[in-house]
N, C-alpha and C positions, 0 to 999 in steps of 0.2 A: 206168292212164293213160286220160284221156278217148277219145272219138274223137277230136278235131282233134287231141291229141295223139300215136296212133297215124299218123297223116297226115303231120305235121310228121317224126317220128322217120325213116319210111321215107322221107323228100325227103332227109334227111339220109344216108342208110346210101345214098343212088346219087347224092348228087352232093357230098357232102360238107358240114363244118359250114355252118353260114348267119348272116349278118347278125342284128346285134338289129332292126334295120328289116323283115328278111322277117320274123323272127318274130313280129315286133310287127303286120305286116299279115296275115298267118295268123290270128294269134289274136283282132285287134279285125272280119278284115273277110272273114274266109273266106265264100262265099256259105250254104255251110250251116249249119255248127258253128260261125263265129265270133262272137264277144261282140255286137257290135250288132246280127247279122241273126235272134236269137236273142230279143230279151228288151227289157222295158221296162226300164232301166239303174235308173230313176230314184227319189227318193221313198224312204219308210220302209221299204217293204216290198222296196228295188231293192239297190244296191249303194253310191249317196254321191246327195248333195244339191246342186242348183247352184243359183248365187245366187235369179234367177227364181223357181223353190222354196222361198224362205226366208222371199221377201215380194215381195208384187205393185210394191210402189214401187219397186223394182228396176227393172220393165219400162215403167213409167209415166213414171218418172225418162231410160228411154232413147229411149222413146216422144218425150217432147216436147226430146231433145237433137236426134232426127232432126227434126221439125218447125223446128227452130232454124235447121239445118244446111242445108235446102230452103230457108229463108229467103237465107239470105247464097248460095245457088245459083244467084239470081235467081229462085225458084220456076218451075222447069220444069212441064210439063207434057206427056207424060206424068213418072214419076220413077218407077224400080224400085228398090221397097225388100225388099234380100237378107238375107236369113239363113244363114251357115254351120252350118250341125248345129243345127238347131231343138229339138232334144230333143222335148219333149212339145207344144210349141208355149206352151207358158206364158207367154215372154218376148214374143213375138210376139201373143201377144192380152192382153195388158196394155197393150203399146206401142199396139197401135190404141186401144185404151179412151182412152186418153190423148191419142190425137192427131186422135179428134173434135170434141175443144176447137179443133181448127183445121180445119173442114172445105173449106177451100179445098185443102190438103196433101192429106184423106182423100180426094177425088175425083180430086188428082192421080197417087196413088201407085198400084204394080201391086206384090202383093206376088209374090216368088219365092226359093221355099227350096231349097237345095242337103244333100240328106240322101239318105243311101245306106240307108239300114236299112230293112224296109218294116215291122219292127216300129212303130217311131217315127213312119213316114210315115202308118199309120193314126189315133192317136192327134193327129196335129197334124193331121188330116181332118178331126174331130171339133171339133177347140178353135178352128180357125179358119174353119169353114163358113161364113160370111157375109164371109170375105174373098176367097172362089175364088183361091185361089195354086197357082201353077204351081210343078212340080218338078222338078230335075235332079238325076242325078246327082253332076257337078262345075259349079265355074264357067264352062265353058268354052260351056255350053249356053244360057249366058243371054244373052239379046239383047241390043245395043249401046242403051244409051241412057244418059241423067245417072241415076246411081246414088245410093242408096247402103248402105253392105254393114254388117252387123253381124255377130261373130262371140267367143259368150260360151264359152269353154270348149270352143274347137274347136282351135286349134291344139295343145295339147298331147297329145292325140292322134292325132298325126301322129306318122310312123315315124320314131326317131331311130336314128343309126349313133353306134356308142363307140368310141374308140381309149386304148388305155393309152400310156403314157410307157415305154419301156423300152429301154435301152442309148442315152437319147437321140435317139431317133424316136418318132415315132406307129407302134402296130399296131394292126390291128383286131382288137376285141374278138368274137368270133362264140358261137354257138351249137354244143353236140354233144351227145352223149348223155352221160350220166352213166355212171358206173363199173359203177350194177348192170344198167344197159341199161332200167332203167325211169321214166326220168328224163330232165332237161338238167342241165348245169353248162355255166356260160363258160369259154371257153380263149381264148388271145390267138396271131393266126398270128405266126407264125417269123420272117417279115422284114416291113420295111415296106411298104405295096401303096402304089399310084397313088391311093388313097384318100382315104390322109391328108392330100394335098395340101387338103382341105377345111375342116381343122384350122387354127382364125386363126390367125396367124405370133405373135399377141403373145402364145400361148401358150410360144414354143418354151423359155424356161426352166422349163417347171414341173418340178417335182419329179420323182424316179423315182416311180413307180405311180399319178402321177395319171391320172385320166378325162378326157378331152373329149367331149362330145357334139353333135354335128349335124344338122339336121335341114331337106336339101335340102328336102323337101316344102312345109314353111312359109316356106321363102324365095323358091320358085316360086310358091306361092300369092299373093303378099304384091306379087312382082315382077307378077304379071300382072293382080293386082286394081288396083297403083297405074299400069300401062300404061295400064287403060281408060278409070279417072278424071282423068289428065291427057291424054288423047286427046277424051273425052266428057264429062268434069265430073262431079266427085263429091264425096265424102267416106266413109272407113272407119272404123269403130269396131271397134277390139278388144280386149278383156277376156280376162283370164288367171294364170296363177299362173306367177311364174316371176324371174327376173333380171334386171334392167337394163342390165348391162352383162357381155360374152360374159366365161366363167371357166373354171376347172376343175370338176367335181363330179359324181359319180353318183347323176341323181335321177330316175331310171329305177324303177318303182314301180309295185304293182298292191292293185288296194282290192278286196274283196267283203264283201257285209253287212254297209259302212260302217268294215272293221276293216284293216288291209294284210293284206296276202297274196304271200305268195313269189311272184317275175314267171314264175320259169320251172314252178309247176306248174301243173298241171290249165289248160294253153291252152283260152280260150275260155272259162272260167267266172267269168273276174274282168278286172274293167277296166283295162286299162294304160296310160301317161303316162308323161309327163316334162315337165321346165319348160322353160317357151319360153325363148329368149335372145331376150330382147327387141330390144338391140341389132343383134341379126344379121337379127333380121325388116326394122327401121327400114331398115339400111342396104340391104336389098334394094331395097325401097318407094323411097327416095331415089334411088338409080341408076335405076330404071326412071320419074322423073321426078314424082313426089309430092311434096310438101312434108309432110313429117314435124311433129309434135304430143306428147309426152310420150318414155317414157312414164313416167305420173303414179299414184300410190297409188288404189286404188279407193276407199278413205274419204275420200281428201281430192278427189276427183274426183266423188265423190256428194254431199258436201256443198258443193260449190261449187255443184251444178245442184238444188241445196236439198231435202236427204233430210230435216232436221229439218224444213222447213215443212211439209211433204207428212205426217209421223209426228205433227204437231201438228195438223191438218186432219183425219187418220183418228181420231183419239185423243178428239175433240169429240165424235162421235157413238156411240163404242166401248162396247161393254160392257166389266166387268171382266174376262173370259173373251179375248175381244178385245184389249183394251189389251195382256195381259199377252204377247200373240204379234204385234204389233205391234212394241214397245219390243224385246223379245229378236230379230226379225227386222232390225228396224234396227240394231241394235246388233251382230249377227252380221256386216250387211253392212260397216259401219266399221270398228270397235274394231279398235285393232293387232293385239289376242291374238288375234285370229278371222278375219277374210277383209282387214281394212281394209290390212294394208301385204303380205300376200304377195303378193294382188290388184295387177296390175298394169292399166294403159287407156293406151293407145295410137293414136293417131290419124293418117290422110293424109288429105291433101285437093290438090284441083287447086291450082295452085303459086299462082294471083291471089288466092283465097281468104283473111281474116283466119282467127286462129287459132281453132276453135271453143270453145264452151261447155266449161268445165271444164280449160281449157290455156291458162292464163295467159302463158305465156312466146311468145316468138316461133317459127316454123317453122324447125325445123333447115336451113338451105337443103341 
């Protein structure tokens, strides 16, 4: 058993099993042994790939969506442009590269990254030194002004809670120790808690043994970033893997060395998730008065803010060596088989706001 694992066990043996959320913040956010404060996640030599990583017109492509976005804002001045979980910073200095094609935006903007790991806080030290960006903790540290937020591959790791279906209730799904005592396995409690009242009601026929999964976190997030851009004017961008519309399903899930990995071993040594429900984030962001945007496939959300032109414009001066990690980089970020439809983009903006780049349809009111 790891450390963090010897840790988690003995919280468990004096106050009993625990949430998949404790655990799941145990093992991604523990200060010492947890997975992000530990280690560069990222990259071939890490544990998985994100888009930013695949191909810089990812970040180029979101670079000049915010540029767009600050346009229809009335271009503020100052404008703080946020990042949720910046990863290595790659996404974030692309998008500048990109959006000194408009240098009226690049002297308007302040950048400011919300990242807890100080592993990661070092490396995006390095990649964006000529942006001086300030860092928090959480959202809550950043200062009031017209925003606006991007957040590629951040809410799915956020803590989700599980409830099984069983005798026609919700129970919660928790954590205990396994049988030979060296281990976890899920157990499901005995009645139903006050919990499950969080469980959407248009669940309540599902099946005996199916899952629900919830995940307050992202809908606090989501409820308090669309508070300030309908208070102060903004727009959100968010990118993610996950469902459209809220469901049944256990997609609670851990990758190391690019390969899955059992969720409940070795805490701390592999990266954990789950899929957003998109729906459930939307509907937060609405109630707390955003006018909601998608959400839309990322392949057909890239190619509408034009990922072929941008792959045809690199491709002009490419070598073959080049070419051939261009076209497969593009082609990673669209194509169904690959990131383009599990990939989900989602978008708020203050409620006067038309609908931005790459969201054709009207604002959910």
């Amino acid at each position: 058993m790891t450390p963090l694992g010897e840790i988690i066990a003995q919280r468990i043996r004096a106050t009993g099993p625990i949430t998949v959320a404790e655990y799941m913040t145990e093992a991604l956010q523990h200060a010492r042994f947890g997975y992000y404060a530990t280690r560069d996640p990222l990259g071939a030599a890490g544990d998985f790939i994100t888009a930013p990583e695949v191909s810089q017109v990812f970040g180029e492509l979101i670079g000049l969506w915010c540029a767009d976005a600050w346009t229809g804002l009335g271009r503020p001045d100052p404008l703080l442009l946020i990042e949720l979980g910046p990863g290595r910073g790659t996404l974030m200095a692309d998008a500048l590269r990109a959006i000194r094609t408009v240098p009226e935006f690049r002297r308007a903007l302040r950048v400011h990254l919300v990242e807890t790991s100080p592993a990661l806080r070092v490396l995006q030290a390095k990649a964006l030194a000529d942006a001086n960006p300030t860092w928090h903790e959480a959202l809550d540290t950043v200062p009031e002004a017209p925003l606006i937020a991007i957040a590629n591959e951040f809410l799915d790791a956020l803590p989700i809670r599980q409830f099984q279906r069983c005798g026609g209730e919700w129970r919660e799904r928790r954590i205990a120790p396994g049988a030979d005592g060296e281990s976890f396995a899920f157990v499901v409690e005995r009645e139903e808690s006050l919990a499950a009242a969080m469980v959407s009601p248009r669940l309540s026929d599902a099946p005996e043994g199916s899952i629900a999964e919830v995940c307050p976190p992202a809908a606090a997030l989501c409820a308090g970033l669309a508070q300030r851009i309908a208070r102060v004017g903004g727009a959100a961008l968010l990118i993610d893997y996950g469902h459209p519309r809220t469901a049944c399903g256990d997609t609670l899930q851990a990758v190391r060395g690019h390969r899955p990995h059992p969720v409940l071993e070795a805490p701390g040594a592999a990266d954990i998730t789950a899929h957003v429900d998109f729906e459930a984030v939307a509907e937060a962001a609405r109630r707390a008065g955003a006018a909601v945007h998608g959400p839309v496939a990322q392949g057909a959300f890239l190619r509408a803010l034009g990922i072929e032109l941008r792959e045809r414009q690199l491709l002009a001066s490419a070598t073959a060596e080049q070419a051939q990690r261009i076209r497969s980089g593009v082609r990673r970020l669209i194509d169904a088989a690959e990131m383009g439809t599990l990939f989900k983009v989602l978008a708020f903006t203050h409620p006067a706001l038309a609908a931005p780049a790459g969201f054709a349809e009207t604002a959910t009111p």
